[in-house]
TORKOLBA-891814 format. One record per residue (C-alpha): x, y, z; residue number from 0. Coordinates in steps of 0.05 Angstrom, whole numbers. Layout:
% residues N
X|Y|Z|k
X|Y|Z|NUM
...
***
This chain:
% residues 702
X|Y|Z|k
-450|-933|225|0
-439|-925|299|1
-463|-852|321|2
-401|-808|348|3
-396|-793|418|4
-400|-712|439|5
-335|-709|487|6
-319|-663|544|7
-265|-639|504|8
-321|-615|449|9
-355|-571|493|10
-287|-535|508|11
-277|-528|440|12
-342|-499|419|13
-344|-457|482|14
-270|-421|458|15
-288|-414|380|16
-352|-379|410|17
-316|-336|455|18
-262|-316|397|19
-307|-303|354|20
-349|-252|385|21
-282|-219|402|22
-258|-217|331|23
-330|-189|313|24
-327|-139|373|25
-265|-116|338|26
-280|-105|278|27
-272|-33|236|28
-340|-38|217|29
-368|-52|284|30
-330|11|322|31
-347|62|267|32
-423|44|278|33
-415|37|355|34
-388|116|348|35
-447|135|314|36
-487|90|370|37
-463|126|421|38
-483|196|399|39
-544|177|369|40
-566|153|441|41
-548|220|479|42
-574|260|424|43
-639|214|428|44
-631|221|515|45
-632|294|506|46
-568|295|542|47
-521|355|538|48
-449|354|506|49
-400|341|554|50
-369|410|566|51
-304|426|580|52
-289|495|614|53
-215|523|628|54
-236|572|667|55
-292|573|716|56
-314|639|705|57
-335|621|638|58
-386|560|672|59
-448|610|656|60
-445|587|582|61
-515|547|563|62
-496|476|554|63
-577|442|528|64
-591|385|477|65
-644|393|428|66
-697|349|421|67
-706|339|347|68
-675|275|338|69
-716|252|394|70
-780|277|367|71
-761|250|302|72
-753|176|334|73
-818|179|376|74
-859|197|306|75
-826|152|262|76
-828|101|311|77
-910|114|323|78
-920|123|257|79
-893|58|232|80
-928|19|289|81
-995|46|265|82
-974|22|193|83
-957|-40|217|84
-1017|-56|267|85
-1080|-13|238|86
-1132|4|282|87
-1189|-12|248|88
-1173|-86|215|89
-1130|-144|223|90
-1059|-131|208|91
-1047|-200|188|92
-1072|-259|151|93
-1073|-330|150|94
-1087|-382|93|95
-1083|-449|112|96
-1074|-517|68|97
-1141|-555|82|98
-1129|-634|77|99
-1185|-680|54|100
-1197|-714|118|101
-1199|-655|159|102
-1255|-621|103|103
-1292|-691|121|104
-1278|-680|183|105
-1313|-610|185|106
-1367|-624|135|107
-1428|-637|175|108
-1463|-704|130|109
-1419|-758|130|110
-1389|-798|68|111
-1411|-741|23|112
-1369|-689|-18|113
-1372|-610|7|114
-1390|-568|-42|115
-1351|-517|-62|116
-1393|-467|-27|117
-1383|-504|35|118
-1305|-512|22|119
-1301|-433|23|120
-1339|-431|82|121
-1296|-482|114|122
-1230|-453|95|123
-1255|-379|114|124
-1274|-406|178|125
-1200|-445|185|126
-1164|-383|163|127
-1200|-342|205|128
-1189|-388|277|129
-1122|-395|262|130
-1110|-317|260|131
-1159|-306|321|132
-1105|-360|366|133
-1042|-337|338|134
-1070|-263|351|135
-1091|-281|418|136
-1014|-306|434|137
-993|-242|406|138
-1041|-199|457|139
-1018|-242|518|140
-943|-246|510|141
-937|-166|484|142
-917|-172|409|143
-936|-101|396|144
-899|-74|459|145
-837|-121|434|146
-844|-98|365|147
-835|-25|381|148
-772|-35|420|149
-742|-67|359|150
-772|-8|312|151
-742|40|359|152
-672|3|360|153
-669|4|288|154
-692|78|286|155
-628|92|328|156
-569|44|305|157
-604|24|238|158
-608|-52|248|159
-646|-88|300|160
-642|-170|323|161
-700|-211|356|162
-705|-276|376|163
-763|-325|372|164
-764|-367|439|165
-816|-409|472|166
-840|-379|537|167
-882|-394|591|168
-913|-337|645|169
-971|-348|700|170
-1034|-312|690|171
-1072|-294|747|172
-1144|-307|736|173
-1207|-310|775|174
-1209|-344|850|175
-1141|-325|863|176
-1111|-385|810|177
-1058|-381|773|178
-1056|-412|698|179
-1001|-416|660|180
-995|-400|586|181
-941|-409|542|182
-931|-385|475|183
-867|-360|423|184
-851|-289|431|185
-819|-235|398|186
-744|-233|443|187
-720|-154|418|188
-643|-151|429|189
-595|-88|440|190
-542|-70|378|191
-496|-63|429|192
-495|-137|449|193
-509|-173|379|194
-449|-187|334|195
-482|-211|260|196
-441|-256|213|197
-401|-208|178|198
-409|-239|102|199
-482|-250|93|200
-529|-211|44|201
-589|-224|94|202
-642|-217|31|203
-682|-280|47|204
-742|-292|85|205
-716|-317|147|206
-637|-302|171|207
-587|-346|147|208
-525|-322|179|209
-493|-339|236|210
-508|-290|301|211
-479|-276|367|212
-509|-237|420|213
-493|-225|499|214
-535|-223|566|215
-539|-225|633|216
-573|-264|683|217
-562|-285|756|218
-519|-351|783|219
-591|-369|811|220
-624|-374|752|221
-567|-404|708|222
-566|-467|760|223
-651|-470|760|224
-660|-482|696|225
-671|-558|672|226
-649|-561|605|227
-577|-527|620|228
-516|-578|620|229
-452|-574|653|230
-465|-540|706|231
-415|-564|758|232
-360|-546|708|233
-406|-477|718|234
-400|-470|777|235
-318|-480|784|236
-308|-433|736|237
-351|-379|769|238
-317|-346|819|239
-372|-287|835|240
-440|-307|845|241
-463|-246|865|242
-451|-206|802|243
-490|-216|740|244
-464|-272|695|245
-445|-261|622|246
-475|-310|575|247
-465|-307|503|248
-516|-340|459|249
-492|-379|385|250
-541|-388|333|251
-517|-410|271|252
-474|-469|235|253
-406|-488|282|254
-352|-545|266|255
-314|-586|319|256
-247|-600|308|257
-217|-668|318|258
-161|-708|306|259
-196|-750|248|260
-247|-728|220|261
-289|-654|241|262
-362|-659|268|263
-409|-611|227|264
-467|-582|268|265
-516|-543|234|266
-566|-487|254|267
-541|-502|333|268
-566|-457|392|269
-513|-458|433|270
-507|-416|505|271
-433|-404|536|272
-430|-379|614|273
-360|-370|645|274
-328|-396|581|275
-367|-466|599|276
-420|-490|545|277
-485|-496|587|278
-534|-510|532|279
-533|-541|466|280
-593|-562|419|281
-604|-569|342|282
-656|-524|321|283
-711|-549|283|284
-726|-476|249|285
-688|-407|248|286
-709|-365|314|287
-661|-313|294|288
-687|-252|253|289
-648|-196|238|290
-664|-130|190|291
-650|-56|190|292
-670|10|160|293
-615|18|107|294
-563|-27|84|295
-505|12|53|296
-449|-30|39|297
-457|-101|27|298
-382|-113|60|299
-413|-81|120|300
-472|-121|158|301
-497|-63|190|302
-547|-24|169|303
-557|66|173|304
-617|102|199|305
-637|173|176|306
-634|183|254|307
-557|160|254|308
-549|203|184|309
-568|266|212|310
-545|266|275|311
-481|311|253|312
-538|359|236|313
-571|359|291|314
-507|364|333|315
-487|432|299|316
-564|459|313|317
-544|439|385|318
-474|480|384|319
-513|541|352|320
-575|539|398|321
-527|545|457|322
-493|597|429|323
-550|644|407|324
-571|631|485|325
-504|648|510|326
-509|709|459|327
-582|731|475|328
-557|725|554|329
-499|776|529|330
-548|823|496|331
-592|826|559|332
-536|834|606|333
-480|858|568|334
-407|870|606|335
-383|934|616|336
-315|970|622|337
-315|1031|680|338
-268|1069|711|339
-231|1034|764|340
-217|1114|801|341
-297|1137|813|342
-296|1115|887|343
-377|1102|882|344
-371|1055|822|345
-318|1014|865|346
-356|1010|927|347
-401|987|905|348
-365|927|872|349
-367|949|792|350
-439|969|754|351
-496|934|772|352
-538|908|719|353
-610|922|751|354
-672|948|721|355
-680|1010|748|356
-616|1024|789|357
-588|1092|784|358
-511|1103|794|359
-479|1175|809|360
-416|1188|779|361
-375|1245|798|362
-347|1287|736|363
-383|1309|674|364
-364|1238|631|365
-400|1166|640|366
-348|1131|678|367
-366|1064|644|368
-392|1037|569|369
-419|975|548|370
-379|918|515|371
-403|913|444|372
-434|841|426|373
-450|803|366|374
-513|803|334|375
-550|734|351|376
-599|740|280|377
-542|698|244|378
-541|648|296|379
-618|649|292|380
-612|640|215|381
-560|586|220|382
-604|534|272|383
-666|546|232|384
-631|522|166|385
-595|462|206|386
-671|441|238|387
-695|445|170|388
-645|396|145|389
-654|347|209|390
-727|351|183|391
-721|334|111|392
-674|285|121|393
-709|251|182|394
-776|262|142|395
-810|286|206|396
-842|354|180|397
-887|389|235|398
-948|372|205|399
-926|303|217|400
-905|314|272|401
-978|342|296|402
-962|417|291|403
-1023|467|259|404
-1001|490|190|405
-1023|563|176|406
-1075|558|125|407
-1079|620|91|408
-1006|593|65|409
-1009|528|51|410
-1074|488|16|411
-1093|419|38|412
-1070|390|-25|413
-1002|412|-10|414
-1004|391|54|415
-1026|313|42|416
-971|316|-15|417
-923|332|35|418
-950|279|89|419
-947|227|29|420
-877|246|11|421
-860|242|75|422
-893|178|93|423
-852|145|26|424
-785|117|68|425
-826|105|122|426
-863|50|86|427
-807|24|53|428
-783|12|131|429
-848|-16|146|430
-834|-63|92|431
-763|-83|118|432
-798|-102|189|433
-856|-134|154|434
-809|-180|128|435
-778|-194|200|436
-854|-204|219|437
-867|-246|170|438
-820|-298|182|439
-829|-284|266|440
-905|-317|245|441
-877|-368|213|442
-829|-388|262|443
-887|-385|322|444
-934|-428|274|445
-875|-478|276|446
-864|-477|353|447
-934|-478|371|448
-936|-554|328|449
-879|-578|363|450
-898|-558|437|451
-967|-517|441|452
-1021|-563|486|453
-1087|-530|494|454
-1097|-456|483|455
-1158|-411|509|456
-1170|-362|462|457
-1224|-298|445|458
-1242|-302|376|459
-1262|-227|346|460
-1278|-256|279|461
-1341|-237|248|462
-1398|-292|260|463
-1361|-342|305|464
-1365|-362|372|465
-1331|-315|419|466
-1283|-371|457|467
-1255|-426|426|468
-1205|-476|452|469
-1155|-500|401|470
-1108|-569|402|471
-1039|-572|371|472
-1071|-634|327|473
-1125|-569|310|474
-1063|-534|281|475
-1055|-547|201|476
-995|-567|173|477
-981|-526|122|478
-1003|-450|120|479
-975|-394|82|480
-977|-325|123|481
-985|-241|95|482
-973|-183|132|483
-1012|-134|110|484
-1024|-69|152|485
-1039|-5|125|486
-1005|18|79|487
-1004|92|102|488
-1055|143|116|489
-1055|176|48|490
-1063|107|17|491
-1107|77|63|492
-1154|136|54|493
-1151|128|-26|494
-1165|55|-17|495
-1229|73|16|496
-1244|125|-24|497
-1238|84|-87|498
-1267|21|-59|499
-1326|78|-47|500
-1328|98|-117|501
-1323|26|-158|502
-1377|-8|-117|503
-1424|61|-128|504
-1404|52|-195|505
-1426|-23|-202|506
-1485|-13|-164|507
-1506|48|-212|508
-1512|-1|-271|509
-1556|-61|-276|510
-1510|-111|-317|511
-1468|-113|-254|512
-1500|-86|-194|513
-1514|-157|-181|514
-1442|-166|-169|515
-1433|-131|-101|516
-1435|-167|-41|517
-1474|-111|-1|518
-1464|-136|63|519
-1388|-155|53|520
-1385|-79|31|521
-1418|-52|83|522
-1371|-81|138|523
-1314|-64|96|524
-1337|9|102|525
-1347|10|171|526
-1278|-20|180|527
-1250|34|139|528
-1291|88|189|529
-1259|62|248|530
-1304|14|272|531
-1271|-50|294|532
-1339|-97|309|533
-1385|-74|241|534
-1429|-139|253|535
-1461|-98|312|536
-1481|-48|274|537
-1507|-90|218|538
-1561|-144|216|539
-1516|-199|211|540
-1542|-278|204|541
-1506|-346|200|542
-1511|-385|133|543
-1568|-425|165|544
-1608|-357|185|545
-1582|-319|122|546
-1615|-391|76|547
-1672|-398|123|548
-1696|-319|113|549
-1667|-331|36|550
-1726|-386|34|551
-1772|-350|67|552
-1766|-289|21|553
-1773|-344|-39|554
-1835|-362|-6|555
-1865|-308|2|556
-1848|-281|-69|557
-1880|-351|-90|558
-1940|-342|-54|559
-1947|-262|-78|560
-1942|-292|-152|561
-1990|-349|-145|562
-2031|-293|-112|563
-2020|-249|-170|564
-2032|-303|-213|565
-2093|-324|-180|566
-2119|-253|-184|567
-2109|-245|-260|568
-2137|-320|-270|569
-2203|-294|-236|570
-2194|-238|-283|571
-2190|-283|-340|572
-2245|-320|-322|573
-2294|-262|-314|574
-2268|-237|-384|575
-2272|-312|-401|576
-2347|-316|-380|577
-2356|-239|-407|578
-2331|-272|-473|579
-2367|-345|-470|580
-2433|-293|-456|581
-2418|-257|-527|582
-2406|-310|-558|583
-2467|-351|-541|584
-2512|-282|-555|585
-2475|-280|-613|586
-2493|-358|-629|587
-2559|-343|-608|588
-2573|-284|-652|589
-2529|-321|-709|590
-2574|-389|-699|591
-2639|-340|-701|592
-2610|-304|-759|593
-2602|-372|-789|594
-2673|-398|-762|595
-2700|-325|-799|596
-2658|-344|-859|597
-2676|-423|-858|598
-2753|-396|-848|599
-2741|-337|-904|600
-2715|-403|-950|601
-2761|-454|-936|602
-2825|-398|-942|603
-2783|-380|-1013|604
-2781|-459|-1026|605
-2847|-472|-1020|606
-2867|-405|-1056|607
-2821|-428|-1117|608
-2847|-492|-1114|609
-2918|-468|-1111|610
-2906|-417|-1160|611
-2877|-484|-1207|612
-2940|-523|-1193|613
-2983|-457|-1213|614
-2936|-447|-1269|615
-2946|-526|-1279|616
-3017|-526|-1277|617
-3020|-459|-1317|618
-2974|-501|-1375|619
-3027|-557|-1372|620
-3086|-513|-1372|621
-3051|-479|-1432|622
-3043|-537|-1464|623
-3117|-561|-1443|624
-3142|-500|-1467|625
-3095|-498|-1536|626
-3123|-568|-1546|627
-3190|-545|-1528|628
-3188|-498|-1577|629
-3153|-535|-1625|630
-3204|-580|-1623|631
-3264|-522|-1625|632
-3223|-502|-1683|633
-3227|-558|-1708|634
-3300|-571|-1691|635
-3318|-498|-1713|636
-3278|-514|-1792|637
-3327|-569|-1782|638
-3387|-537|-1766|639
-3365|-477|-1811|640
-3363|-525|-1854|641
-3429|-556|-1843|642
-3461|-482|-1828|643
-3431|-455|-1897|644
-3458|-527|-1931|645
-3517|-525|-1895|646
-3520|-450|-1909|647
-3519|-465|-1976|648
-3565|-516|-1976|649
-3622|-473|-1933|650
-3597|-413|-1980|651
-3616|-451|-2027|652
-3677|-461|-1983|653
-3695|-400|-1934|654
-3671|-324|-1920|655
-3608|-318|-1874|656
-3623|-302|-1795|657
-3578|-256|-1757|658
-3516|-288|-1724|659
-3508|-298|-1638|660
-3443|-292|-1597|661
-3411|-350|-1566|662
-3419|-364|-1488|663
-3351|-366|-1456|664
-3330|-431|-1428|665
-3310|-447|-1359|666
-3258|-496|-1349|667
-3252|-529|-1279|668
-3194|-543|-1263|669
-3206|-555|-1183|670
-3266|-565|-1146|671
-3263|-493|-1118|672
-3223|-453|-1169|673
-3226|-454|-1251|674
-3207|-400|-1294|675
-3255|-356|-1341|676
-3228|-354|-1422|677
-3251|-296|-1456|678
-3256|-282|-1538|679
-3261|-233|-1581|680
-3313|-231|-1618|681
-3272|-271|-1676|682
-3278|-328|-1622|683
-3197|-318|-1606|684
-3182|-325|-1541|685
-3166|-268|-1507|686
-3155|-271|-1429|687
-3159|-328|-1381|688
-3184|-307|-1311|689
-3192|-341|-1252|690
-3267|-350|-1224|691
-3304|-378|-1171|692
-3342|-440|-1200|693
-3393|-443|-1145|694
-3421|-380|-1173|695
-3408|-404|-1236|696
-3456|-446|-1274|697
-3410|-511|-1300|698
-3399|-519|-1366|699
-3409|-580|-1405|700
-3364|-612|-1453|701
***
């Protein structure tokens, strides 16, 4: 299919719809309620007196002042959500970033191996945290916070605000006199008064889907220097003063070009109109529109409130009654007076002088004058005090918020943080609202740096890096995913500290999980919370490579004060061991003499037995020797009784008897050196057997 040509004709027509449309926008009910309550917001904010109008010129004394409550009220709120939004003592926001495979390769240090999964947190911590340094850097050279706090302050006074995310370049002046240029996104804030939003659009997504409209002004010069603008001879016819300011009204949104066949569609356009000519005219690859407000509160009406716009009828009657108790307390000090118009004195001198001090003589016994009676200024007093207090609660600015001293024999400090929290509630939701504006502002300057970012110079605060690093847009991921974090509030952000105080005193108090805390990660975190924006200084801080090197170290030296340890108690052992092996062989040595003594004490027993058998032996045998002897001298003496008593009877027969002799005793020898001695009775019955000496002993025959 043949691609459509973009006539002449086209621009016209896209130049007209853009024109009408901003007009039908500009004239919308809607639009010129809120532009009323624009327009006194701003004098009210200006301090600027009501417009007075006197009838008479002798009543041009009257006090004609502003108050400065609403103006108070937008300086706080505004301060107070800028230090929600951008704490002062961490990084407001954060960046995760989608890590591919190659570029973890990339990183890892060893090629053709796998990072561990230590080493892919390290890696992605160190990606988030480069990514957030640049982008932060951008955002420190280009003035986000500055920007930020114009569009805080225009939604604090007409309730909505509009930025717009644009690439811009600027020359830095750096050392030697050379200029560098720098280029970055920005935050673009944008007056309600020129911005007409699409009128049917909920606006509850991320980034801003509608369609918006918004004027400015720039000079002929620069319109016809810039390089991307088209059409600019048809410009120049149709401008007829060059000297003035040209209009320009920017289109961002979705447009359709009418033709004769068939329409031509063009969606999310940019689209710039000068002098009713189209002068620029680009697809955009992203939304660079963002648009949010304080408080939405009609969803047929795409403007938003502000509690500065709510109570401004408040604040305008504390205004009318201030000015009159001042016109009342001027009364009360120098009242008017009536006198009479006859005492000569009083009229030459021109009426009663009000002077401290002056003396006037009046003829006649009566006061020729009186004074003119005047209100009593108390209920005025009473009436602004309870129309301030209203401004107050309704704008939430209290004067403890707003810095005043409370008295504090009236008030405890419980009460007072209560009130500062209260307080502080729609605030945050607010800070939420521009959060989300934020949000989708980081987003959008990710996307622009990919598309035209070169090379980028950049300080990087982040804890254990190198202070300058240089980033590529092939550096930039792909895919990242961004949170805007802040503060919270000062109530909160106190009780965050306070309890992150109290858990990790808690876990450290118990042993199961004191092992849990990250003691250094802790102690940075607390000295982030105490205001200290660079806690690495104040800590001994090491790289991984440090941190394992002195992590070895401290191994090693706990190895070599065990193997000490163990070393000592072995030579402890030892000399017990020794002490021991000593007892022991003393005790083998006593046991092996005790067994010697008892071997000796058995063997002396053994041969005692066994002498005491052979004696007991030999003592048998002599027995038996000796029962045989005498069995046999028995025997012999019935034989020689025999023969005696035969023979007896025979010499009986023969001779007288003769007396009878005892029998010798007879030594047996048993040994050469020993024998034994048998006694008898005198029946010849063997009585005893002794042991005797046969070398004193004659031996005895058979």
């Amino acid at each position: 299919m043949a691609k459509r040509r973009f006539l002449s004709s086209d621009y016209d027509k896209i130049a007209e719809y853009i024109c009408a449309e901003m007009t039908r926008r500009q004239a919308l009910e809607e639009r010129k309620s809120h532009e009323a309550l624009w327009s006194e917001v701003d004098r009210q904010v200006r301090m600027q007196a009501m417009e007075r109008k006197v009838q008479d010129a002798e009543e041009d004394w009257r006090s004609a002042m502003e108050l400065g409550d609403l103006s108070t009220a937008s300086e706080v709120l505004s301060a107070d959500v800028m230090r929600l939004i951008f704490p002062q003592d961490r990084s407001w926001m954060q960046a995760h970033t989608n890590i591919e495979e190659d570029r973890l390769q990339a990183r890892f240090a060893v090629a053709g191996q796998k990072p561990t999964k230590k080493q892919i947190g390290e890696i992605q911590k160190r990606a988030d945290n480069e990514l957030r340094a640049f982008m932060t850097q951008q955002h420190v050279d280009f003035g986000l916070r500055q920007r930020i706090e114009l569009s805080v302050k225009e939604a604090l006074k007409h309730g909505s605000f509009v930025a717009e995310v644009k690439w811009e370049e600027i020359q830095n002046y750096s050392v030697g006199g050379v200029f560098k240029s720098a280029a970055a996104p920005v935050w673009e804030p944008h007056s309600m008064w020129n911005c007409y939003p699409e009128t049917l659009n909920l606006n509850a997504n991320l980034f801003y889907t509608g369609s918006m409209i918004f004027e400015w002004e720039k000079t002929y010069e620069w319109i016809l220097q810039q390089k991307d603008f088209i059409n600019l001879k048809k410009f120049k016819d149709a401008t007829t003063d060059k000297k003035e300011p040209i209009k320009l009204q920017t289109f961002y949104g979705d447009i359709t070009v009418p033709r004769e066949t068939n329409d031509v569609f063009l969606p999310n356009m940019k689209i710039v109109v000068a002098n009713k000519v189209v002068v620029y005219a680009q697809p955009n690859d992203t939304t660079q529109i963002i648009y949010g407000g304080y408080d939405r509160v009609d969803i047929r009406d795409p403007y938003y409130m502000s509690p500065l716009v709510k109570q401004s009828p408040n604040h305008k009657i504390s205004s009318i009654i201030a000015n009159r108790f001042l016109d009342n307390v001027e009364l009360k000090l120098e009242p008017p007076v009536v006198y009479d118009a006859n005492d000569p004195n009083i009229i030459k001198q021109g009426g009663v002088k009000i002077i401290p001090g002056f003396q006037l003589g009046a003829k006649g016994g009566a006061q020729n004058f009186k004074q003119v009676e005047i209100g009593d200024p108390s209920w005025a007093a009473e009436a602004l005090r309870f129309f301030k207090q209203e401004v107050q609660e309704g704008t939430g600015v209290s004067s403890p918020r707003a810095g005043a001293q409370r008295q504090a024999d009236r008030v405890t400090a419980t009460q007072i943080e209560q009130e500062a929290h209260g307080s502080e509630v729609r605030t945050i939701d607010f800070v939420g609202k521009i959060e989300k504006g934020i949000k989708s502002y980081l987003y959008v300057q990710h996307e622009l740096n990919k598309k035209y970012l070169g090379t980028y110079k950049f300080f990087n605060p982040e804890m254990g890096m190198k202070d300058f690093e240089i980033i590529k847009k092939a550096d930039l991921p792909d895919e990242v995913h961004f949170e805007v974090v802040g503060s919270k509030g000062v109530i909160t952000e106190r009780r965050r500290a306070q309890a992150t105080f109290e858990t990790t005193q808690f876990l450290l108090s118990n042993e199961v999980t004191a092992g849990l805390v990250n003691a250094e990660a802790v102690a940075k975190q607390m000295y982030q919370d105490a205001g200290n924006k660079s806690p690495e200084q104040l800590l001994t801080v090491q790289d991984e490579n440090d941190r394992i090197q002195k992590a070895v170290q401290e191994i090693q030296q706990q190895a070599e004060a065990t193997i000490a340890q163990m070393q000592k108690e072995m030579q402890e052992t030892a000399q017990k061991l020794v002490g021991k092996e000593m007892e022991l062989k003393n005790s083998q040595d006593q046991l092996k003499l005790r067994n010697e003594r008892a071997l000796g004490t058995e063997t002396d027993l053994r041969d005692q037995i066994k002498t005491l058998k052979d004696s007991h032996k030999q003592q048998l045998s002599i027995i038996k020797m000796l029962q045989d002897i005498k069995d046999e001298r028995d025997s012999i003496k019935d034989e020689q009784m025999q023969f005696k008593l035969e023979q007896k009877d025979t010499e009986a027969a023969k001779e007288p008897a003769e007396p009878k002799e005892s029998q010798p005793s007879v030594v047996v020898n048993l040994e050469k050196s020993a024998g034994y001695k048998v006694k008898r009775d005198e029946n010849g019955d063997m009585t005893e057997v002794l042991p005797v000496d046969t070398s004193d002993t004659p031996e005895a025959g058979n």
